[in-house]
N, C-alpha and C positions, 0 to 999 in steps of 0.2 A: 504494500500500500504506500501509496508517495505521499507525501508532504501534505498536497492542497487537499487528496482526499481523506486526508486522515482529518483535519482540522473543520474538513466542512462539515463535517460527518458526523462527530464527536460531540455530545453532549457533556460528559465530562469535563471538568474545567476545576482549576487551583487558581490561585492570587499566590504569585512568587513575591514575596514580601520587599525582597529586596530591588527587582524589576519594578514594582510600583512606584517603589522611592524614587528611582533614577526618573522611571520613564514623568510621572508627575511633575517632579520636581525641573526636570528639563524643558519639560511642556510648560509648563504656569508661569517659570520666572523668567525662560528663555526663550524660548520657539514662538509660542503664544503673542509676548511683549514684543518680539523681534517683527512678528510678520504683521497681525493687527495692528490697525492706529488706537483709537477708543475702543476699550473691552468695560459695557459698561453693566455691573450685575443688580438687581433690585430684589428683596423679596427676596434676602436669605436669612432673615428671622421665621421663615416660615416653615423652615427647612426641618425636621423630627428626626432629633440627635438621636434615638434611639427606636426600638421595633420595626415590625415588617414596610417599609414601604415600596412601594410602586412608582420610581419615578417615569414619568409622562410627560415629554418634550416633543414640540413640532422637531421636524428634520429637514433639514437645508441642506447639511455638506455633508460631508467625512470628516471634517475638522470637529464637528459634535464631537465625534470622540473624547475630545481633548477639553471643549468646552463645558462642557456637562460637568467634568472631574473637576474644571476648575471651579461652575460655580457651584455643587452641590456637592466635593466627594471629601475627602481627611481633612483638605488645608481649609474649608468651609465648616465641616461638622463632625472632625472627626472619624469620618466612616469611609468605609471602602465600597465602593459601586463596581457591579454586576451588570454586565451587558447579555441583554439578548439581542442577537444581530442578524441579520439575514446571510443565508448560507452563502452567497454568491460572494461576501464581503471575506468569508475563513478559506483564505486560498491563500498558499506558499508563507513569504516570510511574513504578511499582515495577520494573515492568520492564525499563526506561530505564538506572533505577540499580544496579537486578542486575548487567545487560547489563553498566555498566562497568566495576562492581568483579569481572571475571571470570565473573560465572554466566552458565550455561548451561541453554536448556528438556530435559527427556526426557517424552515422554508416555508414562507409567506403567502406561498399560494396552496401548499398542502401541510399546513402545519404538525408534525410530528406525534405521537403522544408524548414517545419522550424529553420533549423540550418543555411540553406543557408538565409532565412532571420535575421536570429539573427546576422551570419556575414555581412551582407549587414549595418544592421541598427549600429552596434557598429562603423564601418570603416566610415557611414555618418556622425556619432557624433564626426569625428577626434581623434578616440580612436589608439589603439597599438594593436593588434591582430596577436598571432603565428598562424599559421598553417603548421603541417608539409607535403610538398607537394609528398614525397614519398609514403604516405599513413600507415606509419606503420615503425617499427623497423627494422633495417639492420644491421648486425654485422660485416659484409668483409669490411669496408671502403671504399668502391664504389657506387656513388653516381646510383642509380638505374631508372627508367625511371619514369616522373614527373606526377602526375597525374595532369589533368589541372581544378581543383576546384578552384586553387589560383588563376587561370588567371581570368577564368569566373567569379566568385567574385570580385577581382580588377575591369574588365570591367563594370559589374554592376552599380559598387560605380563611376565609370567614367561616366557613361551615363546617371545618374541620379544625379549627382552632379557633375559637372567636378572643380567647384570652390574648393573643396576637395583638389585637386593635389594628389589624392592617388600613395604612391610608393610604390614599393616591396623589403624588405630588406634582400638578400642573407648571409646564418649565416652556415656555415662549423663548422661541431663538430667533434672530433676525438681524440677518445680514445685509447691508446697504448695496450689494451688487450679488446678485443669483448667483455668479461663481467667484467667491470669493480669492482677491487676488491683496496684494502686499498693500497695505496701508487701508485696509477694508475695515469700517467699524461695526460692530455686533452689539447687539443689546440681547440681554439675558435676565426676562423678569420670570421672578416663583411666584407660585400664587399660592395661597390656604389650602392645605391640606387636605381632600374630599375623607372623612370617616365613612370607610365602606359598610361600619356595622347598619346603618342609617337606610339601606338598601337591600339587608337581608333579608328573605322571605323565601317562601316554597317554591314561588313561581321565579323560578331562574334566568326563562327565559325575558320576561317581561324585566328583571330587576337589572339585569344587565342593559338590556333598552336604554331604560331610564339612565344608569350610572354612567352607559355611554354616552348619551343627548346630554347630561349634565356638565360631562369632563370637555365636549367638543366646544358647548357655549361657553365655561368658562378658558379654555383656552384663545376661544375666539376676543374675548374684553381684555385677557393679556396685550394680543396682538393691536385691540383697539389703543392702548396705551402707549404702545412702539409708535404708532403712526408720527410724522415727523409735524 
């Protein structure tokens, strides 16, 4: 098995402790500052230093990567973030370096069980896990219709552990040119936390509905607050 297919592939995933440190710390005070002009963050008191949550950011670039950690991950709160990413993105050395700093493949058009289990089991361990709910990159700055994996996930981690308190943490990214180039500036507002207990109920299908329609609007007033 080569490289790209082992990494796409693979659910399994570790956090090299010492890979984090480098790769974070070279990204936020180096790479980051080097290549953006303004990097500007809002709405990181909102941020839940501890328990299961679900972060939920629009998707612009591949530089998410990098922004997300800056504005939500250890040098923000503490904590270490979990990617779940689309398979196309865990090939050769990118994938390598996902792989260690925790990310994980889901193919987005046939989502796996065991991806949905791997997020199930990190959010019951009280872990930080992104996922981005649009399903894929968007360039116009318009928050596009949600896919509801996040919710149905969240409900999951509620139904089987409600002591969890899992929340879902709404994260607005927005870049001043679609493809971000050197001296580009980003705005990165958080919003309030959604408490997914709030939505529990027997009817799964319908609660996710809702906690979907709920996370799409408020990310949409995020984006209304970028507006220049």
């Amino acid at each position: 098995m080569n490289l790209s297919t082992l990494y796409s592939n693979s659910v399994e995933s570790s956090i090299n402790p010492w890979l984090v440190k480098l790769v974070y710390h070279l990204g936020c005070w180096l790479v980051l500052p080097l290549f953006f002009g303004q990097i500007i963050i809002t709405g990181q008191e909102n941020i839940p230093i501890t328990g299961a949550t679900i972060v939920a950011p629009t998707h612009r670039s591949r530089w998410d990567a990098l922004i997300i950690p800056k504005a939500v991950g250890r040098l923000a709160s503490s904590r270490d973030v979990r990617f779940m990413v689309t398979s196309t993105e865990m090939k050769g050395i990118q994938g390598c370096l996902i792989h260690h700093l925790g990310g994980f493949p889901v193919d987005v058009k046939r989502p796996g069980l065991s991806s949905l289990e791997r997020s199930v089991a990190l959010l019951k361990a009280g872990e930080m896990l992104v996922i981005f709910p649009e399903g894929g990159i968007f360039r116009d700055n318009k928050v596009h219709p949600l896919k509801r994996g996040v919710a149905r996930i969240a409900l999951e981690v509620e139904s089987k552990k409600p002591e969890s308190q899992i929340k879902i943490l709404p994260v607005g990214i927005r870049y001043i040119r679609p493809y971000p180039s050197w001296g580009t500036d980003v705005t990165v507002t958080i919003g309030k936390p959604i408490e997914v207990a709030k939505y529990s109920s027997k009817r799964i299908k319908s609660s996710s509905e809702k906690l979907t329609d709920d996370l799409e609007v408020i990310l949409r007033e995020l984006y209304q607050k970028q507006d220049p």
